[in-house]
C-alpha positions as CSV (number, residue, x, y, z in Angstrom):
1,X,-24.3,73.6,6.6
2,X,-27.0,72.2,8.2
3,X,-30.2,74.2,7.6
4,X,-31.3,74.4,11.0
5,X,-34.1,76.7,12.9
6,X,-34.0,76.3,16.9
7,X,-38.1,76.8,16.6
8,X,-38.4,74.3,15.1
9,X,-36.5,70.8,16.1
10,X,-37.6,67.1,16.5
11,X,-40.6,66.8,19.0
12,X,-41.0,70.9,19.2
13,X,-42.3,70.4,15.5
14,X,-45.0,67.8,16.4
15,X,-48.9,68.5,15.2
16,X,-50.2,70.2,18.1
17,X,-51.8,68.3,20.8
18,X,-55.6,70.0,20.2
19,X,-55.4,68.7,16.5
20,X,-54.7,65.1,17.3
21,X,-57.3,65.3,20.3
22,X,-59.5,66.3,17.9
23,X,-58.5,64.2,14.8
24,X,-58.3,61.0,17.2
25,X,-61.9,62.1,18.4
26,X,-60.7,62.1,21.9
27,X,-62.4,63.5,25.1
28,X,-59.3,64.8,27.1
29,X,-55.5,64.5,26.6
30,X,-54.7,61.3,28.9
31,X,-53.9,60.0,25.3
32,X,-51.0,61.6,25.1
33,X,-49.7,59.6,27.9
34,X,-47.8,56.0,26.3
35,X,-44.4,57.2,25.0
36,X,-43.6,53.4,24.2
37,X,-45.1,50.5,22.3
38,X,-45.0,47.3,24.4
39,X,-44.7,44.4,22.5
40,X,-44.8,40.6,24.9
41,X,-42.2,38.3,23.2
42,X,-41.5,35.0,24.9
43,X,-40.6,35.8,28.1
44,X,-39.5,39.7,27.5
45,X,-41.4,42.8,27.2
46,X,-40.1,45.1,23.4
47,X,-40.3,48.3,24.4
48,X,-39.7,50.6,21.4
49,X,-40.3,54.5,20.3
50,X,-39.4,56.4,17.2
51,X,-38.6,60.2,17.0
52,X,-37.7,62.9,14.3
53,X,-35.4,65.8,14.7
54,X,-35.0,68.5,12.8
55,X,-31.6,70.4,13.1
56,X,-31.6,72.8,15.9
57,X,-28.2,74.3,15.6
58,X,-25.4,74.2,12.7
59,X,-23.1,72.1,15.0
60,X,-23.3,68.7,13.4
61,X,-21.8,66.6,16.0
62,X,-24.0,68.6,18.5
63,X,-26.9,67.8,16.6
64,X,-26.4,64.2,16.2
65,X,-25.4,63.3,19.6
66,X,-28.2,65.7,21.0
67,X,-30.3,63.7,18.9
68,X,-29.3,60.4,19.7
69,X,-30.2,61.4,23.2
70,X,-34.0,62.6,22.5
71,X,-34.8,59.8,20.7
72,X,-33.4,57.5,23.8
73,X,-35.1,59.7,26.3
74,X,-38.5,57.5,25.9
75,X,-36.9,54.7,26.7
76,X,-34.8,55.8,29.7
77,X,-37.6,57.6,31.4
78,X,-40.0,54.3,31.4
79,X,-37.1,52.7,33.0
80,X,-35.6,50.6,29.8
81,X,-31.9,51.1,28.3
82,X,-31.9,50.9,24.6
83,X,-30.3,48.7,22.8
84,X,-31.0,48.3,19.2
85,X,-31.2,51.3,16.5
86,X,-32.7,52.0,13.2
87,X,-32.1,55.2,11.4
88,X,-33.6,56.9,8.8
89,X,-31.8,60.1,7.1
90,X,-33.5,62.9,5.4
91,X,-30.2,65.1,3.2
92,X,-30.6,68.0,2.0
93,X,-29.2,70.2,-1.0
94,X,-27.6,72.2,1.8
95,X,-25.0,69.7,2.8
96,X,-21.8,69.2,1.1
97,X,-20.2,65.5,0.7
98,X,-18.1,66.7,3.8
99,X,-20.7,67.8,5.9
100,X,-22.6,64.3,5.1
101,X,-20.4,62.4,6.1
102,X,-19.8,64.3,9.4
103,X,-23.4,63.9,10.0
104,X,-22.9,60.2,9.6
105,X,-20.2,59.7,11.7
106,X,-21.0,61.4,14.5
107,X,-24.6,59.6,14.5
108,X,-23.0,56.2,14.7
109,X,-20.7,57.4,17.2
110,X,-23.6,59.1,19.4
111,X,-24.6,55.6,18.9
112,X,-21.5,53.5,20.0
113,X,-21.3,55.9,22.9
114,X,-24.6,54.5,24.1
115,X,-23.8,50.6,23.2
116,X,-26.9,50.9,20.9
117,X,-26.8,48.8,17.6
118,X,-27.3,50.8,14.6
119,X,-28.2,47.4,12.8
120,X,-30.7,49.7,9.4
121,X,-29.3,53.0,7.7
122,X,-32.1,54.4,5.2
123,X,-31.5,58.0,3.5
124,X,-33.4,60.0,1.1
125,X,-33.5,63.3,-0.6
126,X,-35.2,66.0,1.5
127,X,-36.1,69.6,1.3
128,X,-34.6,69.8,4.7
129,X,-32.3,67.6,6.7
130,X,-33.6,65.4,9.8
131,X,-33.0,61.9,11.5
132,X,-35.1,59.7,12.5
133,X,-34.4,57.2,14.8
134,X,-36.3,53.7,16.0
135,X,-35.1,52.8,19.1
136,X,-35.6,49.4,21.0
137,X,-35.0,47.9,24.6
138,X,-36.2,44.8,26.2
139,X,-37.1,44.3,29.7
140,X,-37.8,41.1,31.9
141,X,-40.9,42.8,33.9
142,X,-42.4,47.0,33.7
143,X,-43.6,48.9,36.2
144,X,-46.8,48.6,36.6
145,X,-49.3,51.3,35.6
146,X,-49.6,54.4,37.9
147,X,-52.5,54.7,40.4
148,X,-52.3,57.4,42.6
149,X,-53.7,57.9,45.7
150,X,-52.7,60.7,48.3
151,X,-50.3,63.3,48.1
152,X,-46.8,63.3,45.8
153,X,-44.0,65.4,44.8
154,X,-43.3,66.6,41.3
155,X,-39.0,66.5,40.6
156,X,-37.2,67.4,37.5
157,X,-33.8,65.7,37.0
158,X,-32.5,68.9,35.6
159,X,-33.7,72.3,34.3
160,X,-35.6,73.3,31.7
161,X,-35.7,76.5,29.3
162,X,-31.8,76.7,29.1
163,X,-32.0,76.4,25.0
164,X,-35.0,78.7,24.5
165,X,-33.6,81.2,26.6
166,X,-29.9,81.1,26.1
167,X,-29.7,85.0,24.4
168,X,-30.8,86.1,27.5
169,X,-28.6,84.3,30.2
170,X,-25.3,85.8,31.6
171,X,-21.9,84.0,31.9
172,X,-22.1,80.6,30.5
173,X,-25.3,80.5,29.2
174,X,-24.8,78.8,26.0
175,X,-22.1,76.3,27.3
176,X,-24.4,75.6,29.9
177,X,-27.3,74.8,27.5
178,X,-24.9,73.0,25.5
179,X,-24.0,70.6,28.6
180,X,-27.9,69.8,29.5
181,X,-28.2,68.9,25.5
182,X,-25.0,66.1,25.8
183,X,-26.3,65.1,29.6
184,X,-27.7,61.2,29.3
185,X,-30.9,60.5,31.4
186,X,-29.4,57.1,31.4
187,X,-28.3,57.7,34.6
188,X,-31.8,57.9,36.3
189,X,-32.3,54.3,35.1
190,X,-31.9,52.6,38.9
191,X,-34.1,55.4,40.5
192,X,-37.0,54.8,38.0
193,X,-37.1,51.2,38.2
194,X,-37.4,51.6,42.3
195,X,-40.5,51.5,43.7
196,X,-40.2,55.5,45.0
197,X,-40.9,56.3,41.2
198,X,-44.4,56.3,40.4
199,X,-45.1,57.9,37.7
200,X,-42.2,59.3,35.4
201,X,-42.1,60.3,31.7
202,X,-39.3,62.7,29.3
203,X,-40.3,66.5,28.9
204,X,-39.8,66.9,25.1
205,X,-42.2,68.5,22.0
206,X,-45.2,68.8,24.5
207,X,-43.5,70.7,26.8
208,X,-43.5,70.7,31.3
209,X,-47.2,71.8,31.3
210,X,-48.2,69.0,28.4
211,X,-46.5,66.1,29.7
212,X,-47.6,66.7,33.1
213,X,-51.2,67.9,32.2
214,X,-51.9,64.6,30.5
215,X,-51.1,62.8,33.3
216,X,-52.4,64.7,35.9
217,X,-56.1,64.3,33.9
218,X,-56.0,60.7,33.8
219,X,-55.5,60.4,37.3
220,X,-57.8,63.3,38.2
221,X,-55.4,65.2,39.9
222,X,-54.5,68.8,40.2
223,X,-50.5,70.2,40.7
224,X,-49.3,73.6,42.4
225,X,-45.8,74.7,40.6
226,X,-43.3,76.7,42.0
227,X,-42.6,79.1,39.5
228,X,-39.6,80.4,41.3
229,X,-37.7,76.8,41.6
230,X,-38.7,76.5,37.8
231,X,-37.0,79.8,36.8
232,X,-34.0,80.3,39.4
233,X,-31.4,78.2,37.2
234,X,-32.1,80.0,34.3
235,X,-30.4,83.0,36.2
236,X,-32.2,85.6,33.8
237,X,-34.1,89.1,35.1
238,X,-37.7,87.9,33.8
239,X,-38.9,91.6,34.4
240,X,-36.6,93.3,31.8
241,X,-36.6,91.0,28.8
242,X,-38.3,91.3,25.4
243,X,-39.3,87.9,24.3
244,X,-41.3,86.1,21.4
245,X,-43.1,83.1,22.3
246,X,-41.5,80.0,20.4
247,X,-43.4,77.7,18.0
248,X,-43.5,74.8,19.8
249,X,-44.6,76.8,23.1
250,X,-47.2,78.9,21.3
251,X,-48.9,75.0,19.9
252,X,-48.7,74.0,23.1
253,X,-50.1,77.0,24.9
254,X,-53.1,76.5,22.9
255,X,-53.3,73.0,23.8
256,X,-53.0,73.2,27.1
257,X,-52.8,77.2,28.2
258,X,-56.5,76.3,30.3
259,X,-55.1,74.0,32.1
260,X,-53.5,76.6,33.8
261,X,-55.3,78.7,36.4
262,X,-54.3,82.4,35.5
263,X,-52.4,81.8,33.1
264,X,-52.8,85.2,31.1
265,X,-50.5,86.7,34.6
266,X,-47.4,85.0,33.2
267,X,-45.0,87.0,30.5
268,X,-43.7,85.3,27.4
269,X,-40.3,83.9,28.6
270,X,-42.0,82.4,31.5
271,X,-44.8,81.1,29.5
272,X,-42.2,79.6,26.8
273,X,-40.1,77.9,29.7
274,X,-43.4,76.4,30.7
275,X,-44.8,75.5,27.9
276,X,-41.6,74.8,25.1
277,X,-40.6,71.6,23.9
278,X,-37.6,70.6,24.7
279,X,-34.4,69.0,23.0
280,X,-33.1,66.6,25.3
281,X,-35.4,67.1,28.5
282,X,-35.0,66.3,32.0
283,X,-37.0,63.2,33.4
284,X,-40.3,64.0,35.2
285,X,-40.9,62.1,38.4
286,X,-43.7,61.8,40.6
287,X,-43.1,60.4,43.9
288,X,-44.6,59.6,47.0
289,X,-44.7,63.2,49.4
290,X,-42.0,63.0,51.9
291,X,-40.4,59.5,50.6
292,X,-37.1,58.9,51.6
293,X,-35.3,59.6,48.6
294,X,-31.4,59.1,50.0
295,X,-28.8,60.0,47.4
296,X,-31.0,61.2,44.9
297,X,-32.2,63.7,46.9
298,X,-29.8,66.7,46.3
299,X,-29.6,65.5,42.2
300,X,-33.6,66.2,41.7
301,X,-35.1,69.6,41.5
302,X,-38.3,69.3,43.4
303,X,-40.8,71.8,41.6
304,X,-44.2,71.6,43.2
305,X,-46.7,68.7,44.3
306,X,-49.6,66.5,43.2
307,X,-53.0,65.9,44.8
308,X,-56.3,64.6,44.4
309,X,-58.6,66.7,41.9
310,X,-60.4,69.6,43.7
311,X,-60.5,72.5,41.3
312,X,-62.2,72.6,38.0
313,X,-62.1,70.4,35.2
314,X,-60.5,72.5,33.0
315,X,-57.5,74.4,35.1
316,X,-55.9,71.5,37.2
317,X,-52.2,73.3,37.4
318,X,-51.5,76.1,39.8
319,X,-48.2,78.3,39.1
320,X,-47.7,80.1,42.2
321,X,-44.7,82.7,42.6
């Protein structure tokens, strides 16, 4: 079976973000920023991104569709569909011929799901299994980069904290988490590409308060988050839990736990729904306050707002109750 430890999977396992800021000698975390190398070719624009994932649950087809997703989630929140695949397979001693071949099968259909080529297969021998995948889309013109000015709203395109907190729920919970993991982002593809959309990126091994922090510093902004629209869909009693922080939340609450203005108020659950990394995330969007968002106004979940930087340097996100 696969050897798999939900801690621990694709982007939640990266290096934390304060060793590559400090590795890279940067001064601030706006690095983080580019999921996607651009590449100019003729007259198109190669946008690609690669991604490893570790197993995160025993289910094999779950694992390799879920993956398939993640790695396309760069892709679909800069506004490009993926086309073209190339996959590299680390086995392990844990999986029996059967089991390999699952894993195999259910990767290139993940694949053929999404029309996406799977042109390159590589494998090796690994202590533990993972896949990673290359992933490649082509676009006639980008968005331009995002200059703010004024005031914006902040929107997920679904919840977050459904897979780290799934022991906890009631009713559902795991199906529920299941459905957000098999749930393409593909579908935002019109809404990013419109001019409403200026800024948007994947919530994945940074977690919500790294992806947005990095941002939020290289504009100089500051957000206020509504803690309560964050947590509601989670549907779990937040004063009557015993939780352990995750790995990837605990990296990332290191990384970017100053950022946050009283942060030492929040409890561990709330603190690894903030913070986690996330398996197949929702799409972060910020758009213009009070734009007239039409039909994709009762799909988003609008979770606080942006606006110019007026608090200190160091904590630029407010998570108000």
């Amino acid at each position: 079976m696969l050897d798999y430890d939900q801690t621990y999977f694709g982007c939640g396992n990266k290096v934390p973000a304060y060793s590559l800021k400090s590795l890279l000698d940067e001064s601030d975390y706006s690095f983080l920023i580019p999921d996607n190398n651009i590449v100019k070719i003729n007259d198109e624009y190669l946008v690609s991104s690669i991604d490893t994932v570790f197993p995160f649950t025993s289910d094999i087809a779950l694992f390799a569709k879920a993956t398939v997703l993640h790695c396309a989630n760069d892709l679909f929140a800069s506004g490009v569909n993926p086309i073209q695949a190339n996959v590299s397979i680390g086995v392990s001693a844990s999986l029996d011929i059967n089991e390999i071949q699952q894993l195999f099968n259910s990767l290139k259909e993940a694949l053929n799901e999404r029309e996406i080529d799977s042109c390159n297969y590589h494998t090796f021998r690994a202590d533990q299994t993972s896949v990673t995948i290359a992933m490649n889309g082509t676009a006639k013109e980008l968005k331009p980069k995002a200059r703010l000015s004024g005031d914006y709203d902040i929107f997920l395109t679904k919840p977050i904290g459904f897979w780290t907190t799934q022991k906890h729920g009631t009713g559902d919970a795991t199906l529920c988490s299941e459905q957000l993991l098999l749930e393409s982002n593909s579908i935002w593809l019109d809404f990013i590409q419109s001019e409403l959309v200026k800024y948007s990126t994947d919530i994945s091994g940074f977690g919500l308060i790294g992806h947005i922090a990095s941002f939020l510093e290289s504009q100089q902004y500051c957000a206020s988050l509504d803690l309560g629209r964050i947590i509601s869909p989670l549907n779990i009693d937040l004063a009557n839990i015993e939780h352990y922080l995750g790995c990837s939340a605990k990296s990332n609450l290191e990384s970017f736990g100053a950022c946050i203005s009283s942060v030492e108020r929040l409890n561990d659950i709330v603190l690894d729904v903030l913070f986690g990394g996330e398996i197949n995330g929702p799409i972060l969007m910020i758009v213009e306050q009070d734009a007239e968002l039409g039909k994709w106004f009762d799909k988003l979940i609008h979770i606080g707002t942006a606006s110019p930087h007026v608090i200190s340097k160091n904590q630029i996100i407010k998570v108000r109750d």
